[in-house]
N, C-alpha and C positions, 0 to 999 in steps of 0.2 A: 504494500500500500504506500509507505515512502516513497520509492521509488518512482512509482503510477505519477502521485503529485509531484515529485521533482521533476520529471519529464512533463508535463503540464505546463507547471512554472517555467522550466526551460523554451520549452515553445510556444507560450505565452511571450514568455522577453522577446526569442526570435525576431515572432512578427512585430510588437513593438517596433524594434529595430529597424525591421524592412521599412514602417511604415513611416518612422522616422525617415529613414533615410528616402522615402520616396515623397514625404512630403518637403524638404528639402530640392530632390532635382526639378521637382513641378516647379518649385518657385525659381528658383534658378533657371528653368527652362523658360519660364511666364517674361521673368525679369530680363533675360537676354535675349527673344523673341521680341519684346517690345521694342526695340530699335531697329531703323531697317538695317538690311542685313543685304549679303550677295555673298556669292559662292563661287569661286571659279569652275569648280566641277558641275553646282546643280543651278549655278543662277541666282537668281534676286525669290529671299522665299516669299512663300504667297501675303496679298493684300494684308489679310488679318492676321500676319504672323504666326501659321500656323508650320510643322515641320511634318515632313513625312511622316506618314505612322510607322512602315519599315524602320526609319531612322529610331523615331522613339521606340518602337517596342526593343532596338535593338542595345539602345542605352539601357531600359528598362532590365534588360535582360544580365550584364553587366552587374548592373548596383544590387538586384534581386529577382532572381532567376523565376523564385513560385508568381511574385508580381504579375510579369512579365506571361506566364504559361496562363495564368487567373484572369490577364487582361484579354488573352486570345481569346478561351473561354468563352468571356462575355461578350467579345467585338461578334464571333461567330454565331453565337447565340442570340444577340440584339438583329443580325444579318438577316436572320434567317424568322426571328419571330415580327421583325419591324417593316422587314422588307428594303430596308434603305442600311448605308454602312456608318458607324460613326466617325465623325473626324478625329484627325489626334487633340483639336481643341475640347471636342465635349466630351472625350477621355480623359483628360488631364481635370477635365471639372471632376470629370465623374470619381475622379481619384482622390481629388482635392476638398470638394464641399463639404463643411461639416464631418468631417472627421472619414470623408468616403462613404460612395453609394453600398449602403448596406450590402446588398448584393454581390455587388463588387468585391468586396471587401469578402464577403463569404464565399464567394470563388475563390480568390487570393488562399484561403484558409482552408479551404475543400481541395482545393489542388493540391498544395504545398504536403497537407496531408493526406493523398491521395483518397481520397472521401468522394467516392463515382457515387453514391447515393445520395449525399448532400450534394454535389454539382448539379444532379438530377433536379431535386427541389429546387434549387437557387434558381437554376433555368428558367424554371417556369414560374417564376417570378420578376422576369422583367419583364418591365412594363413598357410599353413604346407611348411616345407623344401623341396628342392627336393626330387622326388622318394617317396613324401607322395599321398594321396588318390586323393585330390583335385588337 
């Protein structure tokens, strides 16, 4: 029983961690997208400073690996139940607001601990905008 709760607690800190540190690159990414920008390899980024999502999930992936697998998750899963794909800006909200869209945040946690029955539920728990599929 020790044990059980040590590794709880431990992975409890983990994600902490991640989410520390993932709320940190968002704002970091927010704050240095805010300026216009140019690239000799991909160009001037887009109007509302948004960055690829390749790019970010691949950063993503770097700083926190379950993050990044948790955010596929969801992009695929919003895809498919919303009909339309998210941008990397309403990702980074969606990571950012209030402490992270619940969901999100439980894919992140459902992945990380390989939990296919909790990604299951989470699933079908997103909800799309007006005028999406659902």
């Amino acid at each position: 029983m020790v044990h059980r709760s040590r590794t709880t607690r431990l992975i409890r800190f983990a994600l902490l961690v991640a989410i520390a540190v993932l709320s940190a690159l968002i704002a970091l990414l927010a704050f240095s997208s805010a300026h216009a920008q140019t690239s000799p390899a991909r160009g001037a980024i887009t109007a509302e400073g948004d960055m690829p999502m390749a790019d970010f999930l691949a950063l993503l992936q770097q700083i926190a690996p379950a993050a990044a697998e948790g955010a596929k998750v969801y992009l695929g899963a919003y895809r498919l139940q919303c009909g339309r794909t998210l941008s990397t800006a309403e990702l980074r909200h969606a990571l950012a607001r209030e402490g992270g869209d619940p969901v999100l945040m439980g894919l992140i946690r459902a992945t990380q601990q390989q939990d296919l029955a909790a990604r299951t539920q989470l699933v079908r728990q997103i909800r799309c905008p007006a005028g999406g599929v659902r």
